[in-house]
N, C-alpha and C positions, 0 to 999 in steps of 0.2 A: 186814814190811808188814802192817798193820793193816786187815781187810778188813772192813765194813758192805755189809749189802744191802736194801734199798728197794724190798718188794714189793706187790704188788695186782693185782685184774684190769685187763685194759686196758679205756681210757678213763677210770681213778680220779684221774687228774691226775699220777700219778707223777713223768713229766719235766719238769713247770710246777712241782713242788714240789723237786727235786733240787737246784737251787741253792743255796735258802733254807739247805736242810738241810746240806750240804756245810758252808754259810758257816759256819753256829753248830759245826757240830763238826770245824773246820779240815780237811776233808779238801779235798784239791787234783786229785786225779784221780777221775773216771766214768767206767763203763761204760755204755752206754744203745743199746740195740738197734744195736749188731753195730758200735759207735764208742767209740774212746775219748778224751776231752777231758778236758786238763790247765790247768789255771788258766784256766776257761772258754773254751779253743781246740781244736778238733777235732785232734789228733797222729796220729793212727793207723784205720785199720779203713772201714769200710763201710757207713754206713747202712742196717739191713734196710728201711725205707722207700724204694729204691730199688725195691725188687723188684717184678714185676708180680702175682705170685701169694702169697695167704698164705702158702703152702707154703714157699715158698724164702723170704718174709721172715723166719717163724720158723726157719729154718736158719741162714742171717746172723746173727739175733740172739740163737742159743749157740752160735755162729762153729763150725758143723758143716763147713764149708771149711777145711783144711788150711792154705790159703796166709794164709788171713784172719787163723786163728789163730796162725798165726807171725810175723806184721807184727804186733799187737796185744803180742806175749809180748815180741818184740825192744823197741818200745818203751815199753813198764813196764820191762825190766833197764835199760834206758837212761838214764829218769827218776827210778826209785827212789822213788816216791812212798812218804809214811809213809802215809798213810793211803788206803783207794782205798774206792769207792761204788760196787756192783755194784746196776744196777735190772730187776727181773724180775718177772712174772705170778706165779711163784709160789716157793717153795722149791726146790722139784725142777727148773726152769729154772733157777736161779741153781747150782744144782748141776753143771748140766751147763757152763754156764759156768766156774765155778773149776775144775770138771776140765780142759776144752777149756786154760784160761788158763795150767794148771797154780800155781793162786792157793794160798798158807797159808791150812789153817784155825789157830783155829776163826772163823769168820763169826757176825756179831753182825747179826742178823732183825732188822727193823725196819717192819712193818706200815704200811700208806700210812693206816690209820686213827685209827692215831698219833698223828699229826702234821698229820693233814686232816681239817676239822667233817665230818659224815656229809653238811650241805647243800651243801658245796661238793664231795663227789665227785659227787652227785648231778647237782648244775650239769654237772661234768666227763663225766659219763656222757653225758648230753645233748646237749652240744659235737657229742662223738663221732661220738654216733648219727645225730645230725640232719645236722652239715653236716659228716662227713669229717676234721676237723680232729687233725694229730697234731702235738704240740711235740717239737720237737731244744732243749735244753739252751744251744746254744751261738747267738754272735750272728748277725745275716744276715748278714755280710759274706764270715763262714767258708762258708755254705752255698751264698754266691753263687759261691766258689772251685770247686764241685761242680757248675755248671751248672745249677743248681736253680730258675733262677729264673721261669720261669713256673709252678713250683709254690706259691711263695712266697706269705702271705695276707701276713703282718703279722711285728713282729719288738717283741718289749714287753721292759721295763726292770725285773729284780726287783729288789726293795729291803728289806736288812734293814728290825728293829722302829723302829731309831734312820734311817730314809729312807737309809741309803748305800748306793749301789748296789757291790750284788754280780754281776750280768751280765744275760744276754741271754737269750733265748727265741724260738727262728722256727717260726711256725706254717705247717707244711704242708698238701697234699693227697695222697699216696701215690695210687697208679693203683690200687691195689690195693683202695681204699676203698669203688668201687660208688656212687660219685654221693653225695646228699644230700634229704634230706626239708624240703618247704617247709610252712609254716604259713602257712595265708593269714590276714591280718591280721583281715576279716570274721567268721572261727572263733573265734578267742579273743575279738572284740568279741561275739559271741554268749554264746560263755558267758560273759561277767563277764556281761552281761543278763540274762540268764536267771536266775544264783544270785540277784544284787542284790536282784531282784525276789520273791525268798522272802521277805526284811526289811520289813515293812508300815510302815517307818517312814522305809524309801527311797524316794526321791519322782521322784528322777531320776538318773539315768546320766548327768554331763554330758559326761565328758570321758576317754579311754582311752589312753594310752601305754606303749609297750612297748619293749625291744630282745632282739635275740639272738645280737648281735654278741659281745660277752664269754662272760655267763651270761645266762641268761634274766631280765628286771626288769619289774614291771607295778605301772603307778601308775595307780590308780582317783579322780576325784570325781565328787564324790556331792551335791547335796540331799537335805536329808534333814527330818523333821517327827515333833518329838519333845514330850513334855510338858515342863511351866518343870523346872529343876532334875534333867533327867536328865544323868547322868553318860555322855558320849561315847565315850573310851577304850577303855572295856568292848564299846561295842557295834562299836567298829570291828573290835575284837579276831575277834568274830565273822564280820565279815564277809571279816579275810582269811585264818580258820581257813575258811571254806565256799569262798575263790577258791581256796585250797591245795589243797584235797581235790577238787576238782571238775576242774581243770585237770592233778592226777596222774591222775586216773581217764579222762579223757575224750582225753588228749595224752601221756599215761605219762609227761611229767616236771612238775615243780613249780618257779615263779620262785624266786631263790635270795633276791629281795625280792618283799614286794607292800605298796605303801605306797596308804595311802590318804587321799585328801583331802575335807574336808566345805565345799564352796563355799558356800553356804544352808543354812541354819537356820531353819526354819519351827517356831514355838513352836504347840503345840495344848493 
């Protein structure tokens, strides 16, 4: 058995990226905090997401329990996967995992920054932090088999480059999470107002949309009063290099888009 492991700190998007990854490099079994799932179905083990305390969920998930670790071992001899996906925080977690598994080396590292733009862990940091949110790998149907389902947010569809889908993803709440951080809508309309209004050639704020349901997204228009023949492009560039910077600094995360719209054109 051919062992790959897919590490990062939590919140980097790990389990949201586990499938994609699998797909392209044909492995058919994951580990993923203290579970293991075979051809996108949960076969064996315990989600450390059950647990109420960090403590015991990092225990579960390098199956520091005996019995977990032996339900887990039975079914890998069982299934004989060629190739298996071990995902963890870091090295020395994955370690303690193939020991616990008693997994061959040698183990082929594979960094979550890899394989994920640095804006979208960034995004994924964000998710995390603000609302709680942690993905299982596998569909809702399997998770609703676990009773889970008042924890359940959403359950989304990944799809290779070529759109085919390869499976499922259920976004949780673990107890263990500590609530969620709310933005009120007012804040962030403030500061697009506030930077906008640095640009002497911005005339008005007309119009502000945002979500935070996926990743964070903010779409600004603008009037705007510029001489004949100045080049637009440029200066929006500006304007969403100042919402970037000002929205990391003021909210510690940045939209993973910020588009921007010019409603008026006021020629001076």
């Amino acid at each position: 058995m051919e062992i790959y492991a897919l590490y990062g700190t939590s919140g980097t998007g790990k389990s949201t990226s586990a499938l994609q990854l699998a797909h392209q490099m044909d492995i058919s079994a994951i580990i993923d905090d203290g579970i293991l799932i075979y051809q996108g179905r949960k076969v064996a083990g315990t989600s450390a997401k059950y647990e109420k305390t960090k403590i015991q969920a990092v225990k579960r998930a390098i199956f520091h329990y005996r019995d977990h670790a032996e339900e887990v071992r039975r079914a890998l001899a069982a299934l004989r996967p060629q190739r298996l996906l071990v995902i963890g925080t870091s090295k020395r977690m994955i370690e303690r995992i193939r020991e616990a598994l008693d997994l061959p080396t040698p183990v082929r590292y594979i960094p979550i920054e890899a394989i994920k733009p640095a804006h979208e862990i960034e995004a994924a940091r964000y998710i995390r932090e603000t609302q709680g949110k942690h993905v299982i790998p596998i569909p809702r149907v399997e998770v609703e088999k676990d009773f889970w389902q008042r924890m359940i947010a959403s359950a989304q569809q990944i799809f290779s480059a070529k759109k085919e889908v390869i499976g499922e993803t259920t976004v949780v709440h673990p107890p263990f999470t500590g609530g969620r951080i709310l933005i009120h809508p007012q804040v962030l309309r403030k500061i697009v107002q506030v930077t906008c209004s640095r640009f002497p050639y911005v005339s008005q704020v007309k119009n502000m949309t945002y979500t935070f349901e996926d990743v964070p997204r903010l779409q600004v228009s603008l009037d705007v009063r510029l001489p004949y023949g100045t080049s637009i492009p440029p200066l929006a560039r500006e304007i969403q290099e100042a919402l970037h910077q000002e929205t990391s600094h003021c909210l510690n995360f940045a939209p993973v888009s910020i588009d921007i719209r010019i409603m008026r054109l006021q020629l001076v």
